[in-house]
Backbone bond lengths (Angstrom), bond angles and torsions (degrees), N, CA, C in turn:
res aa  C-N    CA-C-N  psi(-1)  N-CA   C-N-CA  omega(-1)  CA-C   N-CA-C  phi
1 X - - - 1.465 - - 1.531 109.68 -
2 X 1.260 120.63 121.18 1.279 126.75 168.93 1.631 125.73 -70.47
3 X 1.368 110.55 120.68 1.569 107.70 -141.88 2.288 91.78 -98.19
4 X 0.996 100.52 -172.38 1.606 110.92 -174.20 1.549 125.51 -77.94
5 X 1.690 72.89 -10.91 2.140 86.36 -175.50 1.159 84.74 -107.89
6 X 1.626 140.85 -16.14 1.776 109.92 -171.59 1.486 84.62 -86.56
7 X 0.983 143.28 -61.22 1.383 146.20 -175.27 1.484 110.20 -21.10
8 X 1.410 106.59 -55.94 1.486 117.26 -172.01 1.396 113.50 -70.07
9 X 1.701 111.75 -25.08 1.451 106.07 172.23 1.404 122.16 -100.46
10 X 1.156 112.31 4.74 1.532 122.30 173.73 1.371 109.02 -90.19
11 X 1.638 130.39 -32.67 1.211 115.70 -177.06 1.679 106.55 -105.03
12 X 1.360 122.40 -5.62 1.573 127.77 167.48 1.618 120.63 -91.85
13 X 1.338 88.55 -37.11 1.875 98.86 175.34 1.355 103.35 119.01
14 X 1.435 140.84 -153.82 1.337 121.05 -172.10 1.429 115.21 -109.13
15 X 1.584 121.96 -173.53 1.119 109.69 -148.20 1.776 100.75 -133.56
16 X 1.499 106.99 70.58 1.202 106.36 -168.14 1.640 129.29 -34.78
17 X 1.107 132.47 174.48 1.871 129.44 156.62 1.361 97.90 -63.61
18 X 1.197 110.00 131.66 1.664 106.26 159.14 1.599 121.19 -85.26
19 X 1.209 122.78 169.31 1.532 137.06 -156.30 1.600 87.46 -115.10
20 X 0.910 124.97 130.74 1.877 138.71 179.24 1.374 124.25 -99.01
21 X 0.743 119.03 131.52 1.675 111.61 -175.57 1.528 92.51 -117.61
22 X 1.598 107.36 164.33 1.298 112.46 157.50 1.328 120.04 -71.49
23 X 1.328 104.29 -167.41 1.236 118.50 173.71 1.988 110.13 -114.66
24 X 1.447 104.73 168.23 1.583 112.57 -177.46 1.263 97.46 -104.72
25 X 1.322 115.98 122.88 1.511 131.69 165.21 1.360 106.41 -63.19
26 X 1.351 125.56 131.35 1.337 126.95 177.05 1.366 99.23 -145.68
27 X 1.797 110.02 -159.55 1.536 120.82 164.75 1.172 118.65 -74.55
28 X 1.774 102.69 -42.65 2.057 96.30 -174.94 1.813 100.32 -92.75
29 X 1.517 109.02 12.83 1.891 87.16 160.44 1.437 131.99 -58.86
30 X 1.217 127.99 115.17 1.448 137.10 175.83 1.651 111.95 -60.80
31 X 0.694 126.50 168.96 1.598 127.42 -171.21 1.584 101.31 -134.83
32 X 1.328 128.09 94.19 1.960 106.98 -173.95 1.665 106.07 -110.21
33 X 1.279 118.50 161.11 1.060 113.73 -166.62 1.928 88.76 -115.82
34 X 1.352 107.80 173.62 1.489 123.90 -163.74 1.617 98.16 -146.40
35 X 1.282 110.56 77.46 1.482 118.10 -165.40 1.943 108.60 -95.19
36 X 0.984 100.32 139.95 1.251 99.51 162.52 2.035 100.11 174.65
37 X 1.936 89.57 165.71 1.913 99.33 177.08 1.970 81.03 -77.32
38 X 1.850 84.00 159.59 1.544 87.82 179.25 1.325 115.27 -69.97
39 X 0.990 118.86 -167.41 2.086 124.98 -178.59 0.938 94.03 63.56
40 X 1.526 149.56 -1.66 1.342 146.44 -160.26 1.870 116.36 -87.32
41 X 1.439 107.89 8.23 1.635 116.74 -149.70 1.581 136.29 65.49
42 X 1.572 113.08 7.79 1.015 101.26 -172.34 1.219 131.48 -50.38
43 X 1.369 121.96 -35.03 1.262 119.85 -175.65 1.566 126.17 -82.31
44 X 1.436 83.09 -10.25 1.883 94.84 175.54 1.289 114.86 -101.14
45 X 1.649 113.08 1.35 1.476 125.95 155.66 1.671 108.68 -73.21
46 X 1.647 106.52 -48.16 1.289 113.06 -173.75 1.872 106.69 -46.87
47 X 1.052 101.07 -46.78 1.630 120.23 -162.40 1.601 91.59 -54.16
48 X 1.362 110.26 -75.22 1.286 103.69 -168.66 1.788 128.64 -63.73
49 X 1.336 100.93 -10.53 1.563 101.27 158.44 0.821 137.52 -86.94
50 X 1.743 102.14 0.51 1.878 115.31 178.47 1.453 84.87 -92.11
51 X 1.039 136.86 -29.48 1.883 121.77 -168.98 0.939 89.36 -104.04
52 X 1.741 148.80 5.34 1.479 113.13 149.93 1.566 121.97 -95.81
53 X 1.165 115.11 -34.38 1.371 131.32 166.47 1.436 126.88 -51.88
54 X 1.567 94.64 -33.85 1.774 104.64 -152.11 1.657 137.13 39.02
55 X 1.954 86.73 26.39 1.821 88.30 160.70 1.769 94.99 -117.37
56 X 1.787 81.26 176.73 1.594 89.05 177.08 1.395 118.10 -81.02
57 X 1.509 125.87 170.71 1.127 120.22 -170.07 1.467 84.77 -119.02
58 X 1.561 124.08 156.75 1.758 132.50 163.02 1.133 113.76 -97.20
59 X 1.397 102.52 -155.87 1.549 114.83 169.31 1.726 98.71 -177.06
60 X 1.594 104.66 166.93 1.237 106.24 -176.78 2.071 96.87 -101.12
61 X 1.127 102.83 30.23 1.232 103.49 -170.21 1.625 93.07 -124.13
62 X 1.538 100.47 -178.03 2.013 117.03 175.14 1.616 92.84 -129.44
63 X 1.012 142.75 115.92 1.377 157.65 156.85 1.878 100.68 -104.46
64 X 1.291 110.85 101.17 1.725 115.64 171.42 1.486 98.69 -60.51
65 X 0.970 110.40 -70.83 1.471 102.34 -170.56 1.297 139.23 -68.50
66 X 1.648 98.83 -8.23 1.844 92.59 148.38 1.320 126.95 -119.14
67 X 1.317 99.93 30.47 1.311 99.02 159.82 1.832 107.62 -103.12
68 X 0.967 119.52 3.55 2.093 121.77 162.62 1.291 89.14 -112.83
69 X 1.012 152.05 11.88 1.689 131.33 159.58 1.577 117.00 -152.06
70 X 1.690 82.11 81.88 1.508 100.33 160.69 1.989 114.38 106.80
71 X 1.083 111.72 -19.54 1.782 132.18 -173.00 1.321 106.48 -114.88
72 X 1.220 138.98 77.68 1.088 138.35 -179.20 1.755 103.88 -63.73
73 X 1.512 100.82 -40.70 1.447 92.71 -172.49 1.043 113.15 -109.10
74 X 1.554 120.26 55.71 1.589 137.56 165.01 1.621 104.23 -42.79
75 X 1.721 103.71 -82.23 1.598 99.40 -171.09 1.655 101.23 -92.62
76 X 1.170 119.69 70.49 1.531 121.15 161.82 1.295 81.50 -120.34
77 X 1.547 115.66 112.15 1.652 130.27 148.18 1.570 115.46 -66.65
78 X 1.384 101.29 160.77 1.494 111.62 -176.36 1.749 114.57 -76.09
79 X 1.814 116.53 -2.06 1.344 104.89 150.22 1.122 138.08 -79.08
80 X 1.721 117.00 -12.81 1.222 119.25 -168.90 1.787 117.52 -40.49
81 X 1.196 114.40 146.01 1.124 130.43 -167.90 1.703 98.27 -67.64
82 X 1.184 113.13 -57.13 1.953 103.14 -155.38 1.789 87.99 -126.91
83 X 1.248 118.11 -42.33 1.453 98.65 -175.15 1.659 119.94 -77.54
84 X 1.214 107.91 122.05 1.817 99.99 167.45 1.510 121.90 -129.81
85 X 1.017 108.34 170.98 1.822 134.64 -157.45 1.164 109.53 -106.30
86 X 1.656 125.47 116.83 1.347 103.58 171.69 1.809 127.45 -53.45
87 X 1.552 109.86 -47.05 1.540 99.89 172.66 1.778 87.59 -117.74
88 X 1.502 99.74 177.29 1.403 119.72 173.33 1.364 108.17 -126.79
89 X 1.514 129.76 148.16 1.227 126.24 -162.76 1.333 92.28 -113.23
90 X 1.518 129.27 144.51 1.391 137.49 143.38 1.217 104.44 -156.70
91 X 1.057 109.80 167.27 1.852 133.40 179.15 1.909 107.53 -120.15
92 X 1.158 105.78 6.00 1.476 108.10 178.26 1.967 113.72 -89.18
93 X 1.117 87.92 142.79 1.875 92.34 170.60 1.720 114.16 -111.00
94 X 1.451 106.68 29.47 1.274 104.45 154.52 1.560 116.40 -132.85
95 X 1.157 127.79 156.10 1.321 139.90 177.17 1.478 96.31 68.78
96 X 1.814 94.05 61.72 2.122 100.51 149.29 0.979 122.56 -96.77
97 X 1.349 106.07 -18.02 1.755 99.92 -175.93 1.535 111.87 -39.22
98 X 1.286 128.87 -40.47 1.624 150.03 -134.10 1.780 94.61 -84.16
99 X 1.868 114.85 -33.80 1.209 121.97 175.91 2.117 108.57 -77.66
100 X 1.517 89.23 161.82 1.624 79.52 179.26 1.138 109.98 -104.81
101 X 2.129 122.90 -19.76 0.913 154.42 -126.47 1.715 116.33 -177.75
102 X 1.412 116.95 161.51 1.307 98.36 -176.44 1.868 103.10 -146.32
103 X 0.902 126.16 -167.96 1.393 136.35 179.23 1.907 103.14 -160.62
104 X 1.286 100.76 106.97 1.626 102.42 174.21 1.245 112.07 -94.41
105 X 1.156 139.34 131.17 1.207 160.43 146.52 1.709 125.21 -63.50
106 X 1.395 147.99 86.41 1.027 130.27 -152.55 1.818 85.27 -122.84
107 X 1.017 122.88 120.97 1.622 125.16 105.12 1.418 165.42 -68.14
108 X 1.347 108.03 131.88 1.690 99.84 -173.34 1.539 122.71 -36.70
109 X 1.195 137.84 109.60 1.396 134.57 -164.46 1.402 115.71 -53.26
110 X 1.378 124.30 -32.59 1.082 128.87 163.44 1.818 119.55 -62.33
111 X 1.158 134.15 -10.24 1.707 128.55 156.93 1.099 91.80 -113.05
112 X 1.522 162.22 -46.57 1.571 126.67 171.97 1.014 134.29 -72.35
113 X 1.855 119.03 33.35 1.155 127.11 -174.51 1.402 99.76 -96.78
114 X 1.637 105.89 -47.91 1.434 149.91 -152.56 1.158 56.11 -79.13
115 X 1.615 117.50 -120.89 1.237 146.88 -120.89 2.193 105.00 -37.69
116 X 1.523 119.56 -49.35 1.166 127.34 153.56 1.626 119.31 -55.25
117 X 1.294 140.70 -12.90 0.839 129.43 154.59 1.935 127.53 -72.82
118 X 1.444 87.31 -26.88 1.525 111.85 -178.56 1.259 95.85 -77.12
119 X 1.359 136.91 -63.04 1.810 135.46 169.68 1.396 104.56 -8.73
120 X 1.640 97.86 -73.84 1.551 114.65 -149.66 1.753 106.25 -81.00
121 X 1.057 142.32 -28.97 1.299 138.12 170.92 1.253 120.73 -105.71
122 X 1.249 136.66 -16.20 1.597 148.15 -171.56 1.761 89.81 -64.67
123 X 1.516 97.93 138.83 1.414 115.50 167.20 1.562 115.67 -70.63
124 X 1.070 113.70 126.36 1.482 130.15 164.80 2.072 94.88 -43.20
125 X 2.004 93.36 145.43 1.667 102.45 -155.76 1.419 92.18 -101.08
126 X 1.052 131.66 133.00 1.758 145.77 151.70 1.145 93.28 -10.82
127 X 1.710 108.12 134.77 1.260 118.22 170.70 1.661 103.95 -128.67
128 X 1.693 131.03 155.98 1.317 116.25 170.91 1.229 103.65 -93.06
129 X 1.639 128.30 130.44 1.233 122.23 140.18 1.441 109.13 -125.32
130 X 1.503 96.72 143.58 1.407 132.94 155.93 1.874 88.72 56.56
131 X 1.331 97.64 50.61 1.701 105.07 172.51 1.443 115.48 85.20
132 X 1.464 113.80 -25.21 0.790 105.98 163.63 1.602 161.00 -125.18
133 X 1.895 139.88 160.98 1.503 93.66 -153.80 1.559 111.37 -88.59
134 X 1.534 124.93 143.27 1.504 125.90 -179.81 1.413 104.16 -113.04
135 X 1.541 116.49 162.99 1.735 105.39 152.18 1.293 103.12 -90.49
136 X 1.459 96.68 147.21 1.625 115.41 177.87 1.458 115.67 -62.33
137 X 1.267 124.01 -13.57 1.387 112.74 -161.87 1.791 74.72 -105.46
138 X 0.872 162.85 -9.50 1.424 131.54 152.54 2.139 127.41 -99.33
139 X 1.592 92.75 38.84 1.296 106.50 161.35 1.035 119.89 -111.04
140 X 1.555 127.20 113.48 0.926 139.45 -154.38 1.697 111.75 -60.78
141 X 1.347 104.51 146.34 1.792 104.69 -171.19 1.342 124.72 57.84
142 X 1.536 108.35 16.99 1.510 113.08 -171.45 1.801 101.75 -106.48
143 X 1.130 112.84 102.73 1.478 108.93 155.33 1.218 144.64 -38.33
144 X 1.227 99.63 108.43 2.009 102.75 -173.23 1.391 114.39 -35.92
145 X 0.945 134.87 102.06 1.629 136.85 133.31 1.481 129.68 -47.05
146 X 1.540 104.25 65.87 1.090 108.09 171.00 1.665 128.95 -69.97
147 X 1.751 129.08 -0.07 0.704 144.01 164.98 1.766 134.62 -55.46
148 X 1.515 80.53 -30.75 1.687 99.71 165.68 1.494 122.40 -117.76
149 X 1.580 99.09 27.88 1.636 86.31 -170.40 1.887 102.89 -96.17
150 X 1.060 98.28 145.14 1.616 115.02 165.56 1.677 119.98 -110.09
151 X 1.796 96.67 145.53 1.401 92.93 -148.22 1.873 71.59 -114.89
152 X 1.383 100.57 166.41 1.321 133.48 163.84 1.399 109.03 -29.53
153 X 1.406 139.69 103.68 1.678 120.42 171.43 1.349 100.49 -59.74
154 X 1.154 148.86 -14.48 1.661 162.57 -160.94 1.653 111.95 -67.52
155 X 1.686 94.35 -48.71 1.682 124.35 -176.68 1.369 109.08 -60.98
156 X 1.608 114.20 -23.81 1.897 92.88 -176.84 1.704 88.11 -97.07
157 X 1.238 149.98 31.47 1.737 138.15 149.67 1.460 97.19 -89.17
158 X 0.983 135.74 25.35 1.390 135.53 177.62 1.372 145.50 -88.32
159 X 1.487 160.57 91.12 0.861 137.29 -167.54 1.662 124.20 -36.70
160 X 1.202 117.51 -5.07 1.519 122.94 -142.35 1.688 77.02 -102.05
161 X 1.674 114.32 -40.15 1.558 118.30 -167.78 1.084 112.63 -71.03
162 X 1.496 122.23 -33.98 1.762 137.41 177.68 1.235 85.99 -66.04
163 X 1.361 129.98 -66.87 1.636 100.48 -164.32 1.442 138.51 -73.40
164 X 1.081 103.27 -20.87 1.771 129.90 163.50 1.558 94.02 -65.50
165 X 1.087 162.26 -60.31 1.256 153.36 178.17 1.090 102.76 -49.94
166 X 1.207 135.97 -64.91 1.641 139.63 -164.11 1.711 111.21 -68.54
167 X 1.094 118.31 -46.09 1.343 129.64 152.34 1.387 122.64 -31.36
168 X 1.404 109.45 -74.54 1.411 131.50 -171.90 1.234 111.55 -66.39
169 X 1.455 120.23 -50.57 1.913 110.76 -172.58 2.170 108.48 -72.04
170 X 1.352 95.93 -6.92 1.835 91.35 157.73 1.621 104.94 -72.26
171 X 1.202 97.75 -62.91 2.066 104.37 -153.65 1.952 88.40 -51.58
172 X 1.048 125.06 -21.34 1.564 137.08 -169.21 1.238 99.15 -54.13
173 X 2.074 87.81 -70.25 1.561 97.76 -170.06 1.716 117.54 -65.65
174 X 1.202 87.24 -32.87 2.102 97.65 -168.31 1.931 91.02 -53.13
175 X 1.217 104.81 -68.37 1.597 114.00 -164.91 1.904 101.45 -40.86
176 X 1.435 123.91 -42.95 1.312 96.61 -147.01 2.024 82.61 -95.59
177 X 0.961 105.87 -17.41 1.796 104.46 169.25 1.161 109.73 -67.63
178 X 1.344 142.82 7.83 1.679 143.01 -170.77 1.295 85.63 -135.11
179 X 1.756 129.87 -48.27 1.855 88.74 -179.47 1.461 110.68 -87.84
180 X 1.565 109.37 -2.04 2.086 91.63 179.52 1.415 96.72 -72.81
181 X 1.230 126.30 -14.30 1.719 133.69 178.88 1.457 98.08 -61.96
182 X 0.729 129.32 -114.80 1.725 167.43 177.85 1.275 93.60 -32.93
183 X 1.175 155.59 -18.31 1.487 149.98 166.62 1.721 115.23 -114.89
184 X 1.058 107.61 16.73 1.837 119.91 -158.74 1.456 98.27 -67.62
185 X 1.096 133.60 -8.77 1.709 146.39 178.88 1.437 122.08 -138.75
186 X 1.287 93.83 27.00 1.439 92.27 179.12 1.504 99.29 -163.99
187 X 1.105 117.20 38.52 1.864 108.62 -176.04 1.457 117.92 -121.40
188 X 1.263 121.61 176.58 1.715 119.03 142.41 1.315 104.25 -170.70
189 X 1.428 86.79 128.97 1.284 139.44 174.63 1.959 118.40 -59.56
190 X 1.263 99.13 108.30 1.845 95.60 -161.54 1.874 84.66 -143.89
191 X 1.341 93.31 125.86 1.536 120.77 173.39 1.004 107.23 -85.48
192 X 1.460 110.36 131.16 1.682 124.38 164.83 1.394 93.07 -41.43
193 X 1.147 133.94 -80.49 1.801 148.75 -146.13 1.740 104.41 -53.49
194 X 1.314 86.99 -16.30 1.894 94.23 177.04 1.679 119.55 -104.90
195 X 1.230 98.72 -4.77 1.335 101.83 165.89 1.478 119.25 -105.18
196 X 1.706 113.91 -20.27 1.283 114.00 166.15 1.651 112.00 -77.47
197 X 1.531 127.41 -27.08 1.056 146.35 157.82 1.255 150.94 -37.97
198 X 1.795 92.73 -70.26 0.979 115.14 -164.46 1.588 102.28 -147.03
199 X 1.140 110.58 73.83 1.749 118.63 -163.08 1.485 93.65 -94.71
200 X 1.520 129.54 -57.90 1.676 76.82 -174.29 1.422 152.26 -58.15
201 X 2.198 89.82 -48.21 1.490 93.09 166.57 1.386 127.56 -32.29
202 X 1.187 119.68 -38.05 1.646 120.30 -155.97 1.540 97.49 -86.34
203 X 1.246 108.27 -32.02 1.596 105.92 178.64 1.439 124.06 -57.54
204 X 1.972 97.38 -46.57 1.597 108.24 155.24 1.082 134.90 -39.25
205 X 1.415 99.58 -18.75 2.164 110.93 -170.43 1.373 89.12 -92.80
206 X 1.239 133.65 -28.68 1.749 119.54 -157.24 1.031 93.32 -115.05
207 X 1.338 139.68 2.90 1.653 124.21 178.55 1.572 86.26 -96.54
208 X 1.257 116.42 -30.49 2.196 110.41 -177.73 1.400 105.41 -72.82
209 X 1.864 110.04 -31.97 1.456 94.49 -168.46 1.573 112.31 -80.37
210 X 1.573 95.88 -25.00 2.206 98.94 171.76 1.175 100.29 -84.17
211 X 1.328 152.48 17.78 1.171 157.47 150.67 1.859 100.76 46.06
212 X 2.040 90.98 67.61 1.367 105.80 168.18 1.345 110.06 -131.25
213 X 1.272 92.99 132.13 1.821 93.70 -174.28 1.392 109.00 -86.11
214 X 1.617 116.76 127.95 1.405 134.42 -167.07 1.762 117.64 -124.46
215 X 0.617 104.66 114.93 1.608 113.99 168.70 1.559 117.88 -53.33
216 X 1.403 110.67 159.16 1.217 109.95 177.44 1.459 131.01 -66.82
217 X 1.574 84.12 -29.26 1.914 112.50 -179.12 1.512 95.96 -50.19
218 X 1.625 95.72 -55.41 1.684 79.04 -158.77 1.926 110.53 -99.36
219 X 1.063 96.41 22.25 1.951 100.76 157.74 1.515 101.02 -85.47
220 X 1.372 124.96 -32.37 1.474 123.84 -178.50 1.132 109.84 -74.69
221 X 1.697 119.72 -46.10 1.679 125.45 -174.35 1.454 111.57 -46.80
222 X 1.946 91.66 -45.68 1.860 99.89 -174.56 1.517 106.50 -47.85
223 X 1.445 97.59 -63.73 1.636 106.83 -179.09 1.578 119.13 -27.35
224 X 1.453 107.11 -54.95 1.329 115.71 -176.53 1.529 110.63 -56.96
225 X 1.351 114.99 -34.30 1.417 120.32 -155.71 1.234 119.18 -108.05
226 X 1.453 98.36 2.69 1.752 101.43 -165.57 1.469 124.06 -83.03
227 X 1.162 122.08 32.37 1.695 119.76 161.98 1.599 106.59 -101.93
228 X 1.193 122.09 -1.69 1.605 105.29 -168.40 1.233 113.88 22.29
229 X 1.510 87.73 -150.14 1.563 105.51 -160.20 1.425 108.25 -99.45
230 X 1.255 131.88 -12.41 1.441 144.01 -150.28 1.396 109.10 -133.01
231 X 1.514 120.29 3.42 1.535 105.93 -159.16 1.945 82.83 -104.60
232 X 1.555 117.29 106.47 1.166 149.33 -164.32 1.777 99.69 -70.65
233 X 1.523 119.70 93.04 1.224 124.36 153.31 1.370 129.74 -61.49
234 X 1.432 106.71 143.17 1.479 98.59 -167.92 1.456 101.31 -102.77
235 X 1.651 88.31 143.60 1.767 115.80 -160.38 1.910 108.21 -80.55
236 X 1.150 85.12 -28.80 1.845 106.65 173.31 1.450 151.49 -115.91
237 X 1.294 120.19 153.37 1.243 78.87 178.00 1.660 108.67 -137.85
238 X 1.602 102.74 125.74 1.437 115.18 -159.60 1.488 96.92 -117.79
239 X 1.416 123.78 127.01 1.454 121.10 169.51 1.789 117.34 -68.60
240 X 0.645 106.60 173.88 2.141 113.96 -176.39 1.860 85.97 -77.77
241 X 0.907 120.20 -74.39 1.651 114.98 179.67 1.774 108.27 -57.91
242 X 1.003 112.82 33.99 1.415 108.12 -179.20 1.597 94.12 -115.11
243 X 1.254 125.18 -39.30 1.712 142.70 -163.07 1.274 112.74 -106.02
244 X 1.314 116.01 -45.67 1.452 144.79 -167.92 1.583 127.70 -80.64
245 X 1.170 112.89 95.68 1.685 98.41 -166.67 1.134 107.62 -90.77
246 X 1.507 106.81 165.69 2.066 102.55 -178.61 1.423 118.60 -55.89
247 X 1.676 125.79 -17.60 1.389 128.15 166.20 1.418 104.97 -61.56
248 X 1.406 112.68 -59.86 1.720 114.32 175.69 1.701 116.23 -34.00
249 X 1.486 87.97 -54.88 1.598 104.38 -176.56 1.417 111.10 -50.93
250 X 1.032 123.13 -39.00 1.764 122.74 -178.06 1.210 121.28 -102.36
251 X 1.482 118.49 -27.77 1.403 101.76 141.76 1.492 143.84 -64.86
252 X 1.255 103.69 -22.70 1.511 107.54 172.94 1.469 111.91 -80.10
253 X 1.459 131.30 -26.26 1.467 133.27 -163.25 1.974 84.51 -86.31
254 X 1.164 132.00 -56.80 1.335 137.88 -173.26 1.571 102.78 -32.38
255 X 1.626 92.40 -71.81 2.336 91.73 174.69 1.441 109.53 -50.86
256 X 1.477 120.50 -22.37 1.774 109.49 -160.30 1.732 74.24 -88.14
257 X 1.096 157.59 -39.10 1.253 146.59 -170.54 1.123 122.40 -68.14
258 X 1.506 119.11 -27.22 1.050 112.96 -169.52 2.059 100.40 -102.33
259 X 1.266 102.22 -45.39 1.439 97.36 152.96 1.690 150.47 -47.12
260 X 1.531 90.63 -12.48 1.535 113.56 164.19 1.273 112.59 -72.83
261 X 1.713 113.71 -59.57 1.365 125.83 -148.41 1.466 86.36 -61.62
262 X 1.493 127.71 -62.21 1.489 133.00 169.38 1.563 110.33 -14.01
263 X 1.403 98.55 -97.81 1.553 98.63 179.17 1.783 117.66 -13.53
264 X 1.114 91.34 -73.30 1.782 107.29 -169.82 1.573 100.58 -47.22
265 X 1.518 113.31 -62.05 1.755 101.34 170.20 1.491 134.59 -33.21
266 X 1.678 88.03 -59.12 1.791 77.29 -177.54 1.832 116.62 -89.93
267 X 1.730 111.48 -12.50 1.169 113.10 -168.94 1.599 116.72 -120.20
268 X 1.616 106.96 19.46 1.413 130.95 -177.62 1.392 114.90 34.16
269 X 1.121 131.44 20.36 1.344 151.10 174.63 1.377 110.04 -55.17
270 X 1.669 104.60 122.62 1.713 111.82 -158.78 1.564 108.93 -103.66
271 X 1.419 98.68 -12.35 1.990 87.60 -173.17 1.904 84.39 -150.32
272 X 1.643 113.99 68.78 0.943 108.90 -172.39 1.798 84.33 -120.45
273 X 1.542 113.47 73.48 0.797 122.50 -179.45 1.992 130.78 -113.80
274 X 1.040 131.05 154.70 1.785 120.43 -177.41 1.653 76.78 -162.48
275 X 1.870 79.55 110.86 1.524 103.94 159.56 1.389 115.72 -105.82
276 X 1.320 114.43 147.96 1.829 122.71 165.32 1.120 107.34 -62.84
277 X 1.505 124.88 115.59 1.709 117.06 170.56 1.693 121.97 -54.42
């Protein structure tokens, strides 16, 4: 099936990466935050709002290696004096005051469990130098690429995985119950599953909610362009009952329940749903 971005680049021509500029700190600069638990896409949200916007996106974090590939404004924090970011990325529930506004990011807890578990333990990916293959994390001055790392399928029979599950689907639930709190009039709410999905509409929602006026060209360009460099394919293939035990299973569906009822309260959201297959 011929999709809306090949169309758009076949009869316009192609649809390069765009080059990002910051933004000018002023009085009416807004400050937005880019919230989400990790594994959640943030950064492959970031990506595609730098090619629709054509500003940079931040973070309250320092990532070396994406700030030389592709994030110029990795470590530009949200105090900086004159340069600013359209959103800022963190996964923290302290120091919001600093946002004016927010952008939630939700994933099904069950792949940003995985997918953040894969971040944090996955081996750094073969790199070639000078002919030959090395791991990157022992080339010197080379920034971890944790974006491509793959972890052990071995690691979720683990005690280490039971407890990282049990751990993790609280900080899940706590985090997105503190920003539907604290952002309850000032947010929007954008599903991973709708950006793998349903990418323009949703793009339409965040170019109204950063209140940047965007062309059609470049809702199509995004389209065209939207895997970057970072948006982490999966190397395997493991079912949810493959990792997941029926304890997992009911504790994790319990936070998605109680994190629903939330949503839907303050953001009346009718099919803001993630079922267990």
């Amino acid at each position: 099936m011929t999709t809306s971005s090949q169309i758009f680049q076949s009869e316009s021509g192609a649809c390069p990466l765009r080059n990002v500029a910051f933004m000018t700190k002023n009085t009416s600069f807004i400050c937005v935050a880019l919230l989400s638990y990790p594994g959640s896409g943030n950064t492959w949200a970031r990506h595609m709002i730098q090619q629709l916007t054509g500003y940079c996106t931040g973070t309250v974090y320092c990532d070396k290696f994406l700030s030389t590939n592709g994030f110029p404004g990795e470590c530009i924090f949200p105090n900086h004096k004159s340069k600013g970011c359209i959103v800022y990325k963190s996964h923290l529930t302290e120091n919001l005051a600093q946002f004016h506004k927010a952008v939630i990011l939700i994933r099904n807890p069950f792949d940003a469990l995985k997918a953040f578990f894969n971040w944090s333990l996955g081996k750094t990916p073969k790199i070639l130098v000078n002919g030959t293959t090395v791991d990157a994390s022992k080339k010197p001055n080379k920034a971890r690429d944790r974006f491509h790392a793959i972890v052990d399928p071995s690691s979720f029979n683990t005690t280490g995985w039971d407890k990282y599950v049990k751990e993790q689907i609280i900080e899940w639930k706590v985090s997105y119950l503190a920003w539907f709190k604290t952002f309850a009039n000032s947010s929007l709410v954008v599903r991973y599953v709708d950006l793998k999905e349903n990418l323009i509409p949703t793009l339409k929602r965040i170019s109204i909610f950063l209140n940047v006026q965007t062309t059609e060209a470049e809702y199509m360009c995004t389209d065209f362009n939207k895997e970057g460099r970072h948006h982490r394919k999966q190397k395997y293939s493991l079912k949810t009952s493959d990792i997941f035990t029926d304890e997992h299973i009911s504790i994790i569906n319990d936070a998605i329940a109680e994190v629903m009822i939330a949503a839907k309260n303050r953001y009346g959201l009718k099919d803001f749903i993630f079922a267990y297959p």
